[in-house]
Backbone bond lengths (Angstrom), bond angles and torsions (degrees), N, CA, C in turn:
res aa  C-N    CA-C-N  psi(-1)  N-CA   C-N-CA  omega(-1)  CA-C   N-CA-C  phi
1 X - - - 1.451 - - 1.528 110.67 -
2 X 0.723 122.20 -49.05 2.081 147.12 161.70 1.164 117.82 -26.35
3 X 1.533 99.10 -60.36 1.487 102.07 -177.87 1.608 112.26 -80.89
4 X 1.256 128.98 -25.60 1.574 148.08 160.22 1.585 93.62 -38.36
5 X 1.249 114.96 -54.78 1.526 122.02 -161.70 1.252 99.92 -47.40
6 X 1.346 110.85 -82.97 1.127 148.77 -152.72 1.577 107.62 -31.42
7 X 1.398 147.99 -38.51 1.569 160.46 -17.88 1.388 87.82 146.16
8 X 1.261 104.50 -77.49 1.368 130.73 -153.46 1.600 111.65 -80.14
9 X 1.432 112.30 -50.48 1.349 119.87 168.22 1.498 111.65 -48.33
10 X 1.767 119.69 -54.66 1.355 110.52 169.84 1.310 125.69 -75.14
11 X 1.168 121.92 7.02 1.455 112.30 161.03 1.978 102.64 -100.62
12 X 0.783 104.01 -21.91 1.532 94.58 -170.69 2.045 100.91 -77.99
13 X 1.317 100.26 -21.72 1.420 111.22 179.40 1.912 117.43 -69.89
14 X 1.271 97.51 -34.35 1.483 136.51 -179.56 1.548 96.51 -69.94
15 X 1.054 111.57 -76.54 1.944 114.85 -172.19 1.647 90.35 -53.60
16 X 0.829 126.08 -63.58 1.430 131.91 -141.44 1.852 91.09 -53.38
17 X 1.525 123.19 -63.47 1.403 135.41 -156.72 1.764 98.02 -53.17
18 X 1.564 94.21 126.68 1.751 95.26 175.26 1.363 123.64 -64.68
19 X 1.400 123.96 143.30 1.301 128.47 -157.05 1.652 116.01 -72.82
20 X 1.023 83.92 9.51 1.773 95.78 167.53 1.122 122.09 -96.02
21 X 1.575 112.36 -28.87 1.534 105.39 175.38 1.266 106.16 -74.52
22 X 1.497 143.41 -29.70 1.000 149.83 -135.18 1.691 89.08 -104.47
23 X 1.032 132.46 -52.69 1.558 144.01 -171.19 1.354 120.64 -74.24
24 X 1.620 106.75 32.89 1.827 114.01 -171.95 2.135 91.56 -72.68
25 X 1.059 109.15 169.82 1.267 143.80 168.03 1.320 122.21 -88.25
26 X 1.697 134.30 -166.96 1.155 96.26 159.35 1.840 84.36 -135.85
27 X 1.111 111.00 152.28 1.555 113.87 -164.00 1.220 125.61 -53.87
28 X 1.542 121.67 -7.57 1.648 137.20 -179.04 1.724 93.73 -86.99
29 X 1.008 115.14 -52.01 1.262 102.48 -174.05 1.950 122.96 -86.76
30 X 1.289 97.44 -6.49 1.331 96.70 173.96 1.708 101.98 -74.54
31 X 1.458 107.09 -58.10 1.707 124.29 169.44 1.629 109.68 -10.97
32 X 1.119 95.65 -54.57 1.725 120.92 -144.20 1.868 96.00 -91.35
33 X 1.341 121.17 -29.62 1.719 130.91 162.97 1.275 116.69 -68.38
34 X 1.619 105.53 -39.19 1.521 105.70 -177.07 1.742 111.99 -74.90
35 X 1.473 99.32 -53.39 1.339 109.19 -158.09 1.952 101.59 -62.02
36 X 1.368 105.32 -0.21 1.997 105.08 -170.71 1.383 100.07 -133.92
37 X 1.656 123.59 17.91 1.339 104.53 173.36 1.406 135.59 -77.71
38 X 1.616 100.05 13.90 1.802 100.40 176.84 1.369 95.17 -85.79
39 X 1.351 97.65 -61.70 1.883 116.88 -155.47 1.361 122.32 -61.61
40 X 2.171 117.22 -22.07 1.145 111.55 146.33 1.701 102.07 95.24
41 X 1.687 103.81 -22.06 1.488 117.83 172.47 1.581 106.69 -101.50
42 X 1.258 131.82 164.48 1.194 136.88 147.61 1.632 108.45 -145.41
43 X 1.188 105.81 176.86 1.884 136.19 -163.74 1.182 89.33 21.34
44 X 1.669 109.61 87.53 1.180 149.03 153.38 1.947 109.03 18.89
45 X 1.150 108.94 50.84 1.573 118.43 156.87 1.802 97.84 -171.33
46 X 1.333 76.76 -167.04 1.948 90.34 -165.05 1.052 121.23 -78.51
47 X 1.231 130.95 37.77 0.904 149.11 163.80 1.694 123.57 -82.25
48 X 1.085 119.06 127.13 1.371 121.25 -162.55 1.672 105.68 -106.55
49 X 1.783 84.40 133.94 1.784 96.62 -173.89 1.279 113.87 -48.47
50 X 1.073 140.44 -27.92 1.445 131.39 -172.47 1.588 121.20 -84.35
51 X 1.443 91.96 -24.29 1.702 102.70 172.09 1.440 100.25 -53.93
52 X 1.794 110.53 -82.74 0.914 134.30 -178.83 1.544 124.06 -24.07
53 X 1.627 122.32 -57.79 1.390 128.05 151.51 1.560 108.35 -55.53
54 X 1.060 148.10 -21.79 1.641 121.18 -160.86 2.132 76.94 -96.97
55 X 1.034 126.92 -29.79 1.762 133.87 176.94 1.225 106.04 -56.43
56 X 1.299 132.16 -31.06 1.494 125.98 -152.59 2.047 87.16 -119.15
57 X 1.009 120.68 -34.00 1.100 116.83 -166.21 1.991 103.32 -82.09
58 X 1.268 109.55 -35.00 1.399 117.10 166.58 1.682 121.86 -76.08
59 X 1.012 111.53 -19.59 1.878 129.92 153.55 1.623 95.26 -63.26
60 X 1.151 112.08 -98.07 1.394 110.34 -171.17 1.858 115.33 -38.73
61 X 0.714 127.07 -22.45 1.658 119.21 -162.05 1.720 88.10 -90.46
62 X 1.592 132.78 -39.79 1.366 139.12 -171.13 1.280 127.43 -70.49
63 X 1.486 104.14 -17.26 1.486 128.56 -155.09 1.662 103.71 -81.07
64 X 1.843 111.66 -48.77 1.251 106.97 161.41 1.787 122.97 -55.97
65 X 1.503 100.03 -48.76 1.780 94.16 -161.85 1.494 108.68 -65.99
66 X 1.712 131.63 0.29 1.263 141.71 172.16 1.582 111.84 -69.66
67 X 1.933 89.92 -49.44 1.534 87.81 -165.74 1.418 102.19 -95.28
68 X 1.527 121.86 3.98 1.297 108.82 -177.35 2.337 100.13 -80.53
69 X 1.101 87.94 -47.96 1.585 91.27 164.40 1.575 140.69 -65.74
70 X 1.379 91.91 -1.11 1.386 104.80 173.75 1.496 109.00 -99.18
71 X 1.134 117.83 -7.87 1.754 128.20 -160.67 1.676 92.74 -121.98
72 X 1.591 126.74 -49.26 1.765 105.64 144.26 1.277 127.65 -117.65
73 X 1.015 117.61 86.46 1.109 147.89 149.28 1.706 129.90 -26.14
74 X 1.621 86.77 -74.71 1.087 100.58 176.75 1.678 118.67 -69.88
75 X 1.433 114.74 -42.30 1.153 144.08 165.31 1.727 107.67 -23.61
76 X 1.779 114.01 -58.64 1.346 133.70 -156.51 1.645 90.43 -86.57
77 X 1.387 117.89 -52.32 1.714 106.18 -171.72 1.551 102.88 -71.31
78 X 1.254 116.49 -27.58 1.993 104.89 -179.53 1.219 93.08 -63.25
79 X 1.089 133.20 -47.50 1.619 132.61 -155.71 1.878 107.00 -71.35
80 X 1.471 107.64 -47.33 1.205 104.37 168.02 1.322 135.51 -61.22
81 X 1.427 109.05 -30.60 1.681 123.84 -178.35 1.810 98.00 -74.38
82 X 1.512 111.51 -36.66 1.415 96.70 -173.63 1.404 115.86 -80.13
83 X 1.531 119.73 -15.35 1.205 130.38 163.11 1.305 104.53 -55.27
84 X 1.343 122.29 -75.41 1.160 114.77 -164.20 1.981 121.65 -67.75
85 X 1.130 92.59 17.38 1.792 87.40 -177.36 1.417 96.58 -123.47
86 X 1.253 108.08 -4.27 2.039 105.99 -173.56 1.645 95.50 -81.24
87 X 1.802 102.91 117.82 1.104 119.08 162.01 1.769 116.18 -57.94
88 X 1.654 127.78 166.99 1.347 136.94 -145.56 1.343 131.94 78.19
């Protein structure tokens, strides 16, 4: 029954929190929107803030699923090879 709980409480904890707390930024890039919202450029060439943030935000989001597969590794190709040889 316990372990059922357990599941459920954090998802019901999860829905519940307003979507604002959940939707923080991270303070380099908020910095970096404010401090260039006339000029439309940031890090000082022509380069446009939104490029630049959607670059840094797709770096960061990749960085785990690299090292999470680099740490099992082995884990992900056993799993695939046995996938792929299981008859049905």
């Amino acid at each position: 029954m316990s372990r059922n709980l357990l599941p459920l409480l954090l998802l019901a904890i999860v829905l519940l929190v307003p979507d604002v707390v959940l939707a923080q930024g991270c303070a380099m890039c908020k910095a970096v929107v404010q401090n260039n919202e006339g000029s439309g450029h940031a890090f000082g060439g022509t380069q446009a803030i939104g490029k630049g943030l959607n670059s840094g935000i797709l770096y960061l989001m990749a960085v785990p699923y690299v090292l999470l597969f680099l740490l099992f590794r082995k884990r992900i190709v056993g799993f695939v090879r046995e996938f792929a040889g299981a008859q049905g």
